[in-house]
C-alpha positions as CSV (number, residue, x, y, z in Angstrom):
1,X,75.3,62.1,182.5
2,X,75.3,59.8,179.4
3,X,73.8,57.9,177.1
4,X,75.4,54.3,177.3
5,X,73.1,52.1,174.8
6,X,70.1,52.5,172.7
7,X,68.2,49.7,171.3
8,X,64.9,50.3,168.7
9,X,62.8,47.3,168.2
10,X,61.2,48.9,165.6
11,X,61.5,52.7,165.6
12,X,60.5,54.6,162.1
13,X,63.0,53.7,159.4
14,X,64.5,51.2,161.6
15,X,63.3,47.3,162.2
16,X,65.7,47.2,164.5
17,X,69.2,49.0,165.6
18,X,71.4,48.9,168.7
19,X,74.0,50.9,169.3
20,X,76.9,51.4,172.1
21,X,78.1,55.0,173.1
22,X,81.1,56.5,174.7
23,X,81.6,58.6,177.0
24,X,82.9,62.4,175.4
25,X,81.8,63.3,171.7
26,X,80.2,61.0,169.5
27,X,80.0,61.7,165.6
28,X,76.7,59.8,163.4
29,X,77.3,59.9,159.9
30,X,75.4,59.0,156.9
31,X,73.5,59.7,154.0
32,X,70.4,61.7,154.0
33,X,67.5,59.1,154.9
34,X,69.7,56.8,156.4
35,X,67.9,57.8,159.9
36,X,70.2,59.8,161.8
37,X,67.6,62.4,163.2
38,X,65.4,59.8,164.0
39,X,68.3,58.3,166.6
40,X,68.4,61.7,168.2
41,X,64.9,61.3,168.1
42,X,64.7,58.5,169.9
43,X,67.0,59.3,172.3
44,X,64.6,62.4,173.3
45,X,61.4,60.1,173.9
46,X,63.9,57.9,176.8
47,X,63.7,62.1,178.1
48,X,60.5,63.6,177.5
49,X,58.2,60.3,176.8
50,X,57.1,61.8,173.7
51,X,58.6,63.3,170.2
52,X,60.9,66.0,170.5
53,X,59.6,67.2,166.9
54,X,56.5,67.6,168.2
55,X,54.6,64.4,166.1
56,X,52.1,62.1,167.5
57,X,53.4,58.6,168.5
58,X,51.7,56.9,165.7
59,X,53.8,58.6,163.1
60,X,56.6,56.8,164.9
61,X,55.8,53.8,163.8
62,X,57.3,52.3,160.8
63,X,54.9,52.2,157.5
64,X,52.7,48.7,158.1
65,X,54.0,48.6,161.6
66,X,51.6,48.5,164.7
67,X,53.6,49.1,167.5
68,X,57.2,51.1,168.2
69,X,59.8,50.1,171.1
70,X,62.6,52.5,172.4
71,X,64.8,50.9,175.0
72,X,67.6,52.7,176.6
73,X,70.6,52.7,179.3
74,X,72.1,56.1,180.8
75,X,74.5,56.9,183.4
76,X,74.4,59.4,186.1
77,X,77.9,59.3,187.3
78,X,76.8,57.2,190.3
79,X,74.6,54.4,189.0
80,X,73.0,53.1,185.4
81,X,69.3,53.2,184.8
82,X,67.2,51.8,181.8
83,X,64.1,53.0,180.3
84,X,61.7,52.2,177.7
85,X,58.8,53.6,175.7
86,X,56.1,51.4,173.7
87,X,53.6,52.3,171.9
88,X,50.9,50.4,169.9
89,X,47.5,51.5,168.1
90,X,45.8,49.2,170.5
91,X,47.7,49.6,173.7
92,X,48.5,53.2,173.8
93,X,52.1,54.3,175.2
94,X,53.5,52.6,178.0
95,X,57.2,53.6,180.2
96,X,59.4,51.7,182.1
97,X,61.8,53.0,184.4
98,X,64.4,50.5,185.9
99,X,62.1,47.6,184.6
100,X,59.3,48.9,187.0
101,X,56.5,50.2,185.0
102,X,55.3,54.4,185.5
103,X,51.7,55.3,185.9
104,X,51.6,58.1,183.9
105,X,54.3,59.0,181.1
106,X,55.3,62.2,183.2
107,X,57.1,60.6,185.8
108,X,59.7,59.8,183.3
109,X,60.3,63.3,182.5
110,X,63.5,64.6,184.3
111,X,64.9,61.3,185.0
112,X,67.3,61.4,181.9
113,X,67.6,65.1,180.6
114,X,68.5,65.9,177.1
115,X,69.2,69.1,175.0
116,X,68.2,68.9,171.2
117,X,68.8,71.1,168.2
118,X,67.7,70.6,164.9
119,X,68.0,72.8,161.3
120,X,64.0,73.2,161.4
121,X,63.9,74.4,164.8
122,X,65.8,77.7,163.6
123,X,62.3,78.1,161.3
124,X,59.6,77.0,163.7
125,X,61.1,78.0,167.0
126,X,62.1,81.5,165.9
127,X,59.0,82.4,163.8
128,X,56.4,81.2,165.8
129,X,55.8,81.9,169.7
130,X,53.7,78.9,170.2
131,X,57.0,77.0,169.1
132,X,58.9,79.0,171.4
133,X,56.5,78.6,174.6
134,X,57.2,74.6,174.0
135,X,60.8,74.8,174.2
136,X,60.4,77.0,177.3
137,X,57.8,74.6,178.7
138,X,60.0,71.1,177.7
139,X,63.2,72.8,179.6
140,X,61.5,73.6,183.1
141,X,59.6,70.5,182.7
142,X,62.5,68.8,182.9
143,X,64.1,71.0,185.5
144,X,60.9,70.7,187.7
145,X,57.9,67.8,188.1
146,X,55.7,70.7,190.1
147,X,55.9,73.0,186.7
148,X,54.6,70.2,184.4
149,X,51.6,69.3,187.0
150,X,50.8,73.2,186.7
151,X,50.9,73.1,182.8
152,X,48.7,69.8,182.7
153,X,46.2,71.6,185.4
154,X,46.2,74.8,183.5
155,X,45.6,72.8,180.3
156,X,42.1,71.2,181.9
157,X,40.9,74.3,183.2
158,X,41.5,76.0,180.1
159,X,39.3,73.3,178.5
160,X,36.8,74.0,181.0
161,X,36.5,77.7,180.6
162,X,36.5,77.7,176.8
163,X,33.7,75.2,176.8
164,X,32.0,78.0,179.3
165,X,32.7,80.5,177.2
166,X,31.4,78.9,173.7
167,X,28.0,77.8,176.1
168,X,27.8,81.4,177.4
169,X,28.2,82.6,173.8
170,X,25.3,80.9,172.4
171,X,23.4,81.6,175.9
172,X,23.1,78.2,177.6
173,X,25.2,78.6,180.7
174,X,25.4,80.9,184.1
175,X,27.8,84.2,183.4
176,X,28.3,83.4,187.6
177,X,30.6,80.3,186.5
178,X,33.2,82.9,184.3
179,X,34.6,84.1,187.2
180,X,34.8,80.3,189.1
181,X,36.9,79.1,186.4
182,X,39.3,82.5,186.2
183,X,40.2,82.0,189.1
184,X,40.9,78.4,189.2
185,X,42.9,79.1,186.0
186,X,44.6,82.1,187.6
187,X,46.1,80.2,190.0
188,X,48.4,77.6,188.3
189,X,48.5,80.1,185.4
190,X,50.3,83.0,187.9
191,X,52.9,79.9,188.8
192,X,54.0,79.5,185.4
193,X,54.4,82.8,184.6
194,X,57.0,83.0,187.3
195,X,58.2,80.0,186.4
196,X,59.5,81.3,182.9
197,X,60.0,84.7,184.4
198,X,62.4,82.8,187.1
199,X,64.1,80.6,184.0
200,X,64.3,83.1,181.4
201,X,66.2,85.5,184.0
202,X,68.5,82.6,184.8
203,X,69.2,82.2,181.1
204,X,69.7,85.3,179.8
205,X,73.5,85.7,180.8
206,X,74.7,82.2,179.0
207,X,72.6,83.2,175.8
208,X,74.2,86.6,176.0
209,X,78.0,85.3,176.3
210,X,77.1,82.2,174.4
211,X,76.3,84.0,171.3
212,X,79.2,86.5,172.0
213,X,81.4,83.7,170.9
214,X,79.9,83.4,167.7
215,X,79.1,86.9,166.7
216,X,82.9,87.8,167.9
217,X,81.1,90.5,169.7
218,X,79.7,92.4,166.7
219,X,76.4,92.2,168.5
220,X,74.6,91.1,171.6
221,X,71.5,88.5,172.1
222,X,68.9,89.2,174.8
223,X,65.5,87.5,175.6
224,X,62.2,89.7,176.1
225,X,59.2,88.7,177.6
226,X,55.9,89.6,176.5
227,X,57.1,92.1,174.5
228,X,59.1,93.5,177.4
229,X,62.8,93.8,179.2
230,X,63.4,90.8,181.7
231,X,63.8,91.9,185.2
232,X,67.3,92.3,185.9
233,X,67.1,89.5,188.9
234,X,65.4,87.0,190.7
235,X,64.5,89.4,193.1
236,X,62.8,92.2,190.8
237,X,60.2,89.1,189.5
238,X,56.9,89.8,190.9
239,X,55.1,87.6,193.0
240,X,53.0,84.3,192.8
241,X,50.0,86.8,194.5
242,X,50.8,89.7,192.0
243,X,50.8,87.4,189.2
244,X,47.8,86.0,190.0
245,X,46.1,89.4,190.6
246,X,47.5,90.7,187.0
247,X,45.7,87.2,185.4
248,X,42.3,87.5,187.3
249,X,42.5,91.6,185.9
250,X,43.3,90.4,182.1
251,X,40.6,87.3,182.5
252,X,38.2,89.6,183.6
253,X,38.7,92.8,181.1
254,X,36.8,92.0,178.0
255,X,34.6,89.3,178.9
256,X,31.9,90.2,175.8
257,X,35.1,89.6,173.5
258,X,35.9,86.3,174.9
259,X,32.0,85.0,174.9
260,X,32.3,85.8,171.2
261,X,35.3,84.1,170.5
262,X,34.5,81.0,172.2
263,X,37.4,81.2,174.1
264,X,40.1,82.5,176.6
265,X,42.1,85.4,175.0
266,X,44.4,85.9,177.9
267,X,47.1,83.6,180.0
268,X,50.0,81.3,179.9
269,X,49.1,79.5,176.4
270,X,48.9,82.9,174.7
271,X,52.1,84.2,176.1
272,X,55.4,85.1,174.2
273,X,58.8,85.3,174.6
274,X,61.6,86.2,171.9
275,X,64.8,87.0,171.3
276,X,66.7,90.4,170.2
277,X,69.3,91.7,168.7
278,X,71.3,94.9,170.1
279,X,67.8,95.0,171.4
280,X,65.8,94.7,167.8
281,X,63.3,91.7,167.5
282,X,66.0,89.2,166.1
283,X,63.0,87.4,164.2
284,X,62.4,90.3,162.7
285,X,66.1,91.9,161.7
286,X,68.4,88.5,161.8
287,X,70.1,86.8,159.2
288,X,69.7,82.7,158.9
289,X,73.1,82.8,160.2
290,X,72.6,84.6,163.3
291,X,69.1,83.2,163.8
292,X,70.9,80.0,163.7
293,X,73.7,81.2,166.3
294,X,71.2,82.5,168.8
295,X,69.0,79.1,168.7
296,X,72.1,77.1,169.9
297,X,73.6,80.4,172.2
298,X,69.8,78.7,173.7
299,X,70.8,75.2,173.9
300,X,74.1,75.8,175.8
301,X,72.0,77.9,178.0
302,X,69.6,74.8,178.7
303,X,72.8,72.7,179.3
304,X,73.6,75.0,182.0
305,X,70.3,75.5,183.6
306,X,69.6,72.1,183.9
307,X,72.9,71.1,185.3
308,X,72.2,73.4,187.7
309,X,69.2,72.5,188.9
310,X,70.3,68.7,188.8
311,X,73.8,68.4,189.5
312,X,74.2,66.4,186.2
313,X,74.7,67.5,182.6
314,X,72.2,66.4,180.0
315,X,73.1,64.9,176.8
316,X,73.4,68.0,174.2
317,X,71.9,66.3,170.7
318,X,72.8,68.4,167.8
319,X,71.3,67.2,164.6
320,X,72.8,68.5,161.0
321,X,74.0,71.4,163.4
322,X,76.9,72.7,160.6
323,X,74.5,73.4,157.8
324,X,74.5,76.7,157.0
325,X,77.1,77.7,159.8
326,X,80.7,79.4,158.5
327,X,84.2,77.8,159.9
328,X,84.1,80.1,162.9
329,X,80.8,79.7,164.0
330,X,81.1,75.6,163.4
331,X,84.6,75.9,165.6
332,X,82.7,77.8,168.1
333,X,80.4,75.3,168.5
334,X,82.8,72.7,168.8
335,X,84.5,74.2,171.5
336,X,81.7,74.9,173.3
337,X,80.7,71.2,173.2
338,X,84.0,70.6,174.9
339,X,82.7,71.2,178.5
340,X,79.8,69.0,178.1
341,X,80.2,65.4,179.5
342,X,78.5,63.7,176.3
343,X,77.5,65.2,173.1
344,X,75.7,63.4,170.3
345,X,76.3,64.9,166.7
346,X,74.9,64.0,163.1
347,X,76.0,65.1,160.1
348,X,76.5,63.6,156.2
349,X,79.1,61.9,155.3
350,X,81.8,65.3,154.8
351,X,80.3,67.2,158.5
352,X,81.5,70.3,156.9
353,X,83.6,70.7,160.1
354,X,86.5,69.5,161.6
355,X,85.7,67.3,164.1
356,X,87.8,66.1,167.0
357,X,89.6,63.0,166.8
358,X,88.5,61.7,169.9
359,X,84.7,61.6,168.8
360,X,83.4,58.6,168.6
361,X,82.6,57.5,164.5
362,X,79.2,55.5,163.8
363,X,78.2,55.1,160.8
364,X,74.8,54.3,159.2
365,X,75.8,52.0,155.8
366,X,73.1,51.7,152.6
């Protein structure tokens, strides 16, 4: 899969910009500002609908601007599509797939698959587990429709037992209705448990050997789950029933606690994940360098999950991705991009690297 053209009509620093890309490597250069994280950026909402970064739509919109438009053209291998994403103040967002307009903004999620890295994600992703259950969540979203529809149901429950629970706190509703909504939450809330239990055991081997390569073996990466070893396959991951029964028992086992807090202490939104180091808490013991190694040991894991589960590569966006990485890490990199159909690098105007002649050159002039 590729991205083939990308037109922004406006798009934050940009009134407008269209650019062409080829197939293999392709190198964005320019000077801080110019704009080049914000193409990436771009090229993420054609994926997800929304902001990779995490920001609200309306800080898309360029300063005394009302409205933002993102139209794009990909390649599967067997046929082009084309999406596009508006957004106005008064209009709220609206997608387009293959000129046909999508109810909701969800259905365009999986059509186009992307992989994206950025410097501040090494800060936010590694440091704080609400970070790192969103980049979980984005990669089976795209992997899977069914696990976004349980993350959006999940998400409206939740609402509605944390309103319960703030009524039942001041003593204006029914204790009875706790346990209704536990176990309507326990139910899509066992399904994505297994859902990251099934992806993070499916991604624990390409981390592993992926950050082998740029440790040179000195040590290894590994991925724990709330606070605890993976199982070791598919098979050993408990089921949808057990799940659930382990979620009804946590819902249930301080329910004074939660009436005073004014909200649900246990589930899906409050889970972690994290990463190690010869089996240390690498947030805890890792150096910027090696945090920075495991983050995109994670990426080339996501490339290979979601090939698998589609049949098609996704476009591996890696913005600024040699700051702060030696020569042997950045040549790593590079040669791990090498198996990838398409992969979309920015860097300043000297990468810091030495990249492949075949990569295609755009650059953003003053």
């Amino acid at each position: 899969m590729r991205i083939c053209q990308i037109h922004l009509r406006p798009f934050r620093n940009f009134d407008h910009l269209d650019l062409d890309f080829g197939a293999g490597g392709v190198l964005i250069i320019g000077d801080n500002g110019r704009g080049k994280s914000n193409i990436l950026e771009a090229i993420s909402y054609l994926s997800l609908g929304k902001s990779i970064r995490g920001a609200r739509d309306q800080q898309a919109i360029p300063h005394h601007g009302t409205w933002f438009d993102i139209r794009g053209m990909w390649d599967d291998g067997q046929r082009q599509h084309q999406a596009r994403v508006f957004y106005s103040a008064e209009e709220g967002k609206r997608v387009f797939l293959d000129g046909a307009p999508l109810q909701r903004v969800s259905e365009l999620v999986s059509q186009f698959n992307t992989v994206h890295f950025s410097p501040e994600d090494v800060a936010l992703v590694l440091q704080f587990s609400a970070q790192r259950r969103r980049l979980l969540d984005i990669l089976i979203s795209q992997a899977y429709s069914s696990y976004l529809q349980n993350l959006q149901r999940y998400g409206r429950v939740l609402t509605q037992r944390n309103h319960l629970l703030r009524q039942l706190g001041q003593r204006r509703a029914d204790s009875a209705e706790a346990g209704v909504w536990a176990s309507q939450l326990a139910e899509p809330g066992a399904a994505i448990r297994r859902s990251r239990l099934e992806a993070l055991v499916e991604l624990a081997p390409t981390l592993k050997s992926s950050y082998s390569g740029f440790s040179t073996g000195r040590e290894q990466a590994g991925i724990i789950y709330q606070d605890a070893e993976l199982p070791a396959t598919l098979a050993a991951i408990p089921s949808t029933d057990e799940l659930r029964t382990t979620l009804l028992d946590q819902l249930h086992a301080d329910p004074v606690k939660e009436q005073r807090a004014g909200y649900t202490l246990a589930g899906p939104h409050r889970d972690s994940f994290g990463f190690t180091l010869d089996g240390e808490s690498a947030e805890t013991y890792g150096s910027q360098g090696q945090l920075k190694s495991i983050l995109l040991s994670w990426k080339m894991a996501e490339s290979r999950y979601l090939q698998t589960r589609s049949g098609h590569q996704p476009v591996v966006l890696f913005d600024d991705v040699f700051s702060e990485l030696d020569e042997m890490r950045a040549q790593q990199l590079l040669t791990l991009a090498e198996d990838f159909d398409q992969v979309i690098l920015t860097a300043p105007r000297n990468p810091g690297a030495e990249i492949p002649a075949h990569y295609q050159r755009i650059e953003l002039s003053n």
